[in-house]
C-alpha positions in Angstrom: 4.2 6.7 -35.1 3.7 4.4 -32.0 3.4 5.9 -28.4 3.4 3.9 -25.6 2.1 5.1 -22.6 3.6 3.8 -19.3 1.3 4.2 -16.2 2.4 4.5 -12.8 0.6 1.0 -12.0 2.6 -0.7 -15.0 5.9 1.1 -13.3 4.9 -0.7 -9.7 4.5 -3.9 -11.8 7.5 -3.7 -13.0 9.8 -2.4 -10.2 8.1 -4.6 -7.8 10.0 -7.3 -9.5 13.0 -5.5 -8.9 15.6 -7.4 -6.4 15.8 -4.8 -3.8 13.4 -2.1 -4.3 9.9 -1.4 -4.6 7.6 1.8 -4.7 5.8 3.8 -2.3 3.8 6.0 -3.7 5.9 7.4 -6.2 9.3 6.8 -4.2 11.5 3.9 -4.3 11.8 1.9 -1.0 14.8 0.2 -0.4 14.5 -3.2 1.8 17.9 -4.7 3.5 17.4 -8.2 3.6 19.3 -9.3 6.5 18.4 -11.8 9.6 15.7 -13.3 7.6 14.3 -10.2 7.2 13.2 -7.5 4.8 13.8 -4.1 6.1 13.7 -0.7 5.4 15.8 1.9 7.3 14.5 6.0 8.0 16.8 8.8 8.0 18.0 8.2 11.8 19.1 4.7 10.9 15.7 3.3 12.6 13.7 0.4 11.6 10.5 1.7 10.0 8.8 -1.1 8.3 9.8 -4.6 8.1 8.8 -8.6 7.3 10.2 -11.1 9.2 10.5 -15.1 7.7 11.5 -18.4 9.6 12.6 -21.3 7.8 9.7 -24.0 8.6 11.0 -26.8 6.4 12.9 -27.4 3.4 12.0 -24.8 1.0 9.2 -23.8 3.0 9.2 -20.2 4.7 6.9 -19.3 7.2 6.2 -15.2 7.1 5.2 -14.2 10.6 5.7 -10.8 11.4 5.0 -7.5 9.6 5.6 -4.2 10.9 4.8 -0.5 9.4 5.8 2.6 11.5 2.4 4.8 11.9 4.0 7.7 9.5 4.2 5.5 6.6 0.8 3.6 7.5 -1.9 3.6 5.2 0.6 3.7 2.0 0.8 0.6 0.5 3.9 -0.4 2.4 3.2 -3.7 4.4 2.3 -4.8 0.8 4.9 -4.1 -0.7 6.7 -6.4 2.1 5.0 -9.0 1.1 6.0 -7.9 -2.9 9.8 -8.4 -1.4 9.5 -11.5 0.1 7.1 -12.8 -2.3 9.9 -12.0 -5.4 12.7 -13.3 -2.7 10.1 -16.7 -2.6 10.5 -17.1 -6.4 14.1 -16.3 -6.9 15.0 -19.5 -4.6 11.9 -21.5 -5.1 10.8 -21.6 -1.9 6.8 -21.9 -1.0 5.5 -19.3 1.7 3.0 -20.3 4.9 1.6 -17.2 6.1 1.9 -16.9 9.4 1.0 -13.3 10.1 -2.3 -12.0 10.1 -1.8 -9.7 7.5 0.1 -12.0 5.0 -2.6 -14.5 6.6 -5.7 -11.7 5.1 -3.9 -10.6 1.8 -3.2 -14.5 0.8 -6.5 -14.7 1.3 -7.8 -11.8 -0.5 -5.3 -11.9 -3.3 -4.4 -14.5 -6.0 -1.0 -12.4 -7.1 0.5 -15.1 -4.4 -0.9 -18.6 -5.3 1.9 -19.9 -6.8 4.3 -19.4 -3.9 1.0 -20.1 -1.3 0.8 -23.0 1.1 
């Protein structure tokens, strides 16, 4: 008999693909996409964490703001922004300039992003 084990890092690979959520931790984030925006929403209906795009050009996007409320700091979040756009990217076949300096440092740092890159 086969087992397959699934590991919480092959469970983030695979809901990260996901249309509209992605993990934190072990809990599911949803993002609103609205305004050219990814969002995500607390409890009191307040903007906690979000990535803002412009569209530069055709099929270009330009990703120039990212913003993670202090209490959810330090989680993996502002990454998983970029996951969300990054999936929204690939869906329409858009390329992504990184405006913002952390979409700016983790483009840099990371190759997961080099096909959607400019």
């Amino acid at each position: 008999m086969l087992l397959f084990r699934i590991t919480f890092f092959d469970f983030y690979l695979i809901e990260s693909y996901t249309k509209d959520r992605t993990i934190k931790g072990d809990t599911l984030m949803e993002f609103v996409q609205e305004n050219q925006a990814f969002r995500h929403y607390n409890a009191a209906g307040e903007v906690d964490a979000e990535i803002t795009y412009t569209l530069e050009e055709e099929g270009v996007i330009g990703a120039d703001h990212t913003f993670v409320d202090p209490s959810l700091r330090g989680q993996g979040v502002a990454r998983q922004l970029v996951e969300r756009l990054a999936v929204y990217a690939r869906e329409e076949n858009l390329k992504v300039r990184p405006i913002c300096s952390y979409v700016v440092e983790l483009f840099k740092k990371s190759t997961d992003y080099d096909d959607i890159k400019i």
